[in-house]
C-alpha positions in Angstrom: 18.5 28.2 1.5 17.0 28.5 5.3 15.7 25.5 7.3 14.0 24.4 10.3 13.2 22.2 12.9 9.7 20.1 12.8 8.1 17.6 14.2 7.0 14.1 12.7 3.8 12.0 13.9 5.9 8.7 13.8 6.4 6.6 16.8 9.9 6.0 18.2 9.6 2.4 17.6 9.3 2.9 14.1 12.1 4.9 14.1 14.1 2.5 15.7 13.4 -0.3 13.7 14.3 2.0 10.4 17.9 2.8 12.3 18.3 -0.8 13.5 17.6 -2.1 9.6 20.3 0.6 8.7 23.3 -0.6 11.2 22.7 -4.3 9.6 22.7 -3.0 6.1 26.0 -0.6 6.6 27.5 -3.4 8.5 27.0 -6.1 5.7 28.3 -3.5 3.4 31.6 -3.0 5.4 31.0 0.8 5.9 33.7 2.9 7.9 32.2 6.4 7.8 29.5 7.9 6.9 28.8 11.7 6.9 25.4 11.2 8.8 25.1 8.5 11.8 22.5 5.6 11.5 20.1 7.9 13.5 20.4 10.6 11.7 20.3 8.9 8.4 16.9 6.9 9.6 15.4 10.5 10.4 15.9 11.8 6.8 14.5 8.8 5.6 11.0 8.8 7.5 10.6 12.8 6.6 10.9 11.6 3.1 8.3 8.8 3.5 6.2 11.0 5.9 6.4 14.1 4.6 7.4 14.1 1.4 10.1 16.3 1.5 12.6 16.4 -1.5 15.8 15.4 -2.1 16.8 18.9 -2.2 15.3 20.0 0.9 16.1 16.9 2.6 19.9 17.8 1.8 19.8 21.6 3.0 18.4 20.5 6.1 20.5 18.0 7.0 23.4 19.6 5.3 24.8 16.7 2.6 24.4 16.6 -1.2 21.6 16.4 -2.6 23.4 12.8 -4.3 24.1 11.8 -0.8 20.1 12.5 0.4 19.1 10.1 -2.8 21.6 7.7 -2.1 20.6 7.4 1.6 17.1 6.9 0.6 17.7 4.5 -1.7 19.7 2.4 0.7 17.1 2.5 3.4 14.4 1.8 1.4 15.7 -1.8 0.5 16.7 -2.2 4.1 13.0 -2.0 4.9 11.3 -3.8 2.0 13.5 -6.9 2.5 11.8 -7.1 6.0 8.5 -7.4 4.7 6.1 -9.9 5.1 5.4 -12.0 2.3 2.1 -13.4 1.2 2.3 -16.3 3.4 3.0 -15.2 6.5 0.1 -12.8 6.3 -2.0 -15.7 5.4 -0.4 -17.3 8.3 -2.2 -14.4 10.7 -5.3 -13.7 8.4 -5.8 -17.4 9.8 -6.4 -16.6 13.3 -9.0 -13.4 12.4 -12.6 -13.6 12.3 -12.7 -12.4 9.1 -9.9 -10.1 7.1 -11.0 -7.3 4.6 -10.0 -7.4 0.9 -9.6 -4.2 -0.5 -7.5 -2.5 -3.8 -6.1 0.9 -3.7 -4.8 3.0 -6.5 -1.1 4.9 -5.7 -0.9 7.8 -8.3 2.1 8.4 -10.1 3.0 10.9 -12.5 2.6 10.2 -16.3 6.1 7.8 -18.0 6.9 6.7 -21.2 4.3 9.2 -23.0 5.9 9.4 -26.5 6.0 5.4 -26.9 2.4 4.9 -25.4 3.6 2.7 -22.3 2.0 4.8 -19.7 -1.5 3.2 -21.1 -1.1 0.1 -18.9 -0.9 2.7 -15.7 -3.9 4.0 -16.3 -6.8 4.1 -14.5 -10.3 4.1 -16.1 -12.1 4.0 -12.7 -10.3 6.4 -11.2 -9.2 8.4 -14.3 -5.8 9.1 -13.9 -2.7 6.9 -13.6 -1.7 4.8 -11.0 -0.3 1.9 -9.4 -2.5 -0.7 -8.2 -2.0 -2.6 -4.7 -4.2 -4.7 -3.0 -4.1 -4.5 0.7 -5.7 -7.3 3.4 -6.7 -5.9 6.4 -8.1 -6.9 10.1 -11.8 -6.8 11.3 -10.8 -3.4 13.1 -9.2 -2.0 9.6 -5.2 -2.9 11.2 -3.2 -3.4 8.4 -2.0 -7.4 7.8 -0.5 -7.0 4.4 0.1 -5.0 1.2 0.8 -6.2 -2.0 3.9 -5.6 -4.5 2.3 -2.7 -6.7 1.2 -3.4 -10.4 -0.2 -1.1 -13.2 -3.0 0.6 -12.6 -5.2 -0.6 -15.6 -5.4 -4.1 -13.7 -8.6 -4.9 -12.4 -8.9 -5.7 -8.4 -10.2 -9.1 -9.1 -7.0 -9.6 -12.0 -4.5 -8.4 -9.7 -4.9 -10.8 -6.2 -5.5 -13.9 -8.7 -1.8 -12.6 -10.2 -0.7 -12.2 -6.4 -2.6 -15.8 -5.3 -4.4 -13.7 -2.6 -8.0 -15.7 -3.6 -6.3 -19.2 -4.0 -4.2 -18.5 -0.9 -7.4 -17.4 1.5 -9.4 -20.2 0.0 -7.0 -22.9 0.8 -6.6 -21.2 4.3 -10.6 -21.3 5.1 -10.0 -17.7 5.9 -13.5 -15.6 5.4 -13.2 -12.6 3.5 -15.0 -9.5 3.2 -14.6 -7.9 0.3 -16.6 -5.3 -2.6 -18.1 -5.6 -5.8 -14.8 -5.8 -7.7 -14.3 -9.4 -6.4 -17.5 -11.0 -7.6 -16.6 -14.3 -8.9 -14.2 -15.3 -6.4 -16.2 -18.3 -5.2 -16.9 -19.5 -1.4 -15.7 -17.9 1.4 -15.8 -14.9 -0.3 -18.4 -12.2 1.0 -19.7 -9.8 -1.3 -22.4 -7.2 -1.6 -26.0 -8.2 -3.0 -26.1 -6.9 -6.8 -28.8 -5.9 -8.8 -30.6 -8.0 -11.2 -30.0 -7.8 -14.9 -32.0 -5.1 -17.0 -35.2 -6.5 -17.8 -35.5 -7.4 -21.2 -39.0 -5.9 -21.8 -38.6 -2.2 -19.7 -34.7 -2.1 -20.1 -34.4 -0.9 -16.5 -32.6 -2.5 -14.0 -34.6 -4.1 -11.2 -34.3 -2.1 -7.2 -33.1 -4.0 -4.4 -35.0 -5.4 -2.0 -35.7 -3.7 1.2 -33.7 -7.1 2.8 -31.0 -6.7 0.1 -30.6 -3.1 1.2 -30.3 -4.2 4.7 -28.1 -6.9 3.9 -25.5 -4.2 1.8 -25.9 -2.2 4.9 -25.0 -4.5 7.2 -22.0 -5.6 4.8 -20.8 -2.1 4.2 -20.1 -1.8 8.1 -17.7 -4.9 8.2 -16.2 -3.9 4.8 -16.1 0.2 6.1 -12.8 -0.5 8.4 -10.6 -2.5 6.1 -10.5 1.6 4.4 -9.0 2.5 7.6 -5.9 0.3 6.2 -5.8 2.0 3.0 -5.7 5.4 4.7 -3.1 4.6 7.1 -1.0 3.6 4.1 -1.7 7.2 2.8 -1.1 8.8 5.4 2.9 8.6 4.2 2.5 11.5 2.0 5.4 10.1 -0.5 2.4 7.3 -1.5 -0.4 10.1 -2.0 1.6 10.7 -5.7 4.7 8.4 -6.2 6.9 10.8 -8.4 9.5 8.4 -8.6 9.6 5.6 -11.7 6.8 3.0 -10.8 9.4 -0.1 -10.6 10.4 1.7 -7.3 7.1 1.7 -6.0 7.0 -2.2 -4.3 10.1 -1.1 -2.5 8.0 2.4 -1.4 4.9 -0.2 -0.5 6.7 -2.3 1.4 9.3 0.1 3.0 6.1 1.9 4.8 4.1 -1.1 5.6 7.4 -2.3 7.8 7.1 1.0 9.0 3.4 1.4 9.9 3.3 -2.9 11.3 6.6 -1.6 13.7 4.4 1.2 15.0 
C-alpha cells in the first residue's frame, strides 16, 4: 500500500504535551522498547484525532501493525483524558469571566446494538440521527473552558448539565450564563432568549414578538453567537465529526482533544 508525507494544522505545543503525557505513561508502565519513540507515537496519535486516518493507514504509514496503531491509540488516549479538567476547575475560571456561554452539541456515531433496540437512547430527535450528547461552557470570545463527559444523544440539553451539575455548579458560583432556548427553566443567573407567548386560545395562533423582544433576541444572539466558535473548534478534530468507535470510548475522545485544543 503507498504513503506519504502531510502536514497537520496542530501547534507544536500540543504536540509536545501529547509526547510529554506519553513518556509519564510508558514510564509508569515500566516500558523498555517500543517499536515507535514517544515522538513518533504522539504524531500517529494527533493524525488519528485530526485527521481521522485509520488504523490501517495509520499502520502503513508509520510501518507497525495495524494491532500495534490501535494499541498506541488507545494508550494515548487515556494519557490525555486523565489530564483533563474536571467540572470544578472550570467553574473555578468561568468565575473570573464576564459571562461563560452554555451550549450542547451532538457527536455522531454510527448505529450499535440495532437487533436489541439499545441504539434508541442514542438517538437524536432534533437532530435526526444518532449521537452523543456533550455540553460544552465556553468564554465570552467563544475560547473553550470545558467539555463535558459524553451521554446519549436522546438527552435533552437542559437533562444532561443538571446530570453533569453544570446549572447548580454556575449558580452557586454567581457565574452569569448565556445560554439558548434549551435551558429555559434554569432559574437566575441564567440568560435566555425572549419566547413567544402561548397560542391564543380564541385564534389558535401564536402571538409575534415585540419589535423590543426582537431587539432583545438580537442583541442575545450576538453574545450567545461565539460560544459556537467552541463547538466548532471541538470539530475541527475530524475523529469527533462521526465517532465510529463504541460510544463508551467517546468521554475519553472528548476529553483527549479538549487537553489538546486548551494546550494549543
Amino acid at each position: 500500500m503507498p504513503s506519504y508525507p502531510a502536514g497537520l494544522s496542530v501547534s507544536n505545543h500540543a504536540l509536545t504535551t501529547l509526547a510529554t503525557a506519553l513518556r509519564r505513561s510508558r514510564k509508569q508502565l515500566g516500558t523498555r522498547w517500543r517499536r515507535l519513540t514517544v515522538g513518533r507515537q504522539a504524531l500517529l496519535v494527533i493524525a488519528h484525532l485530526r485527521k481521522g486516518e485509520t488504523y490501517t493507514d495509520l499502520a502503513v504509514g508509520f510501518g507497525i501493525g495495524t494491532t500495534t496503531a490501535f494499541r498506541y491509540i488507545r494508550e494515548a488516549l487515556d494519557a490525555l483524558a486523565a489530564q483533563a479538567r474536571i467540572l470544578e476547575q472550570a467553574i473555578e475560571i468561568a468565575a473570573r469571566k464576564a459571562f461563560v456561554v452554555l451550549d450542547g452539541t451532538l457527536l455522531r456515531i454510527d448505529r450499535v446494538g440495532m437487533a436489541s433496540g439499545h441504539d434508541r437512547r442514542f438517538y437524536s430527535g432534533k437532530h435526526k440521527c444518532h449521537g452523543v450528547n456533550v455540553q460544552v461552557i465556553s468564554d465570552p470570545a467563544g475560547r473553550l473552558i470545558w467539555a463535558s463527559p459524553a451521554l446519549p444523544g436522546a438527552r435533552h440539553d437542559m437533562g444532561a448539565a443538571r446530570e453533569h451539575g453544570i446549572i447548580d455548579a454556575l449558580a452557586a458560583a454567581g457565574v452569569q450564563v448565556i445560554a439558548d432556548n434549551g435551558y429555559r427553566g434554569t432559574g437566575p443567573g441564567f440568560d435566555l432568549p425572549q419566547r413567544r407567548r402561548r397560542a391564543d386560545a380564541e385564534t389558535g395562533q401564536r402571538r409575534r414578538l415585540s419589535k423590543a423582544q426582537r431587539a432583545v433576541n438580537a442583541a442575545h444572539a450576538a453574545q450567545r453567537g461565539p460560544g459556537e466558535r467552541a463547538n466548532a473548534v471541538l470539530k475541527s478534530w475530524r475523529i469527533l465529526r462521526k465517532i465510529r468507535c463504541c460510544p463508551s470510548r467517546a468521554t475519553a475522545l472528548v476529553n483527549a482533544v479538549q487537553v489538546l485544543v486548551l494546550a494549543g
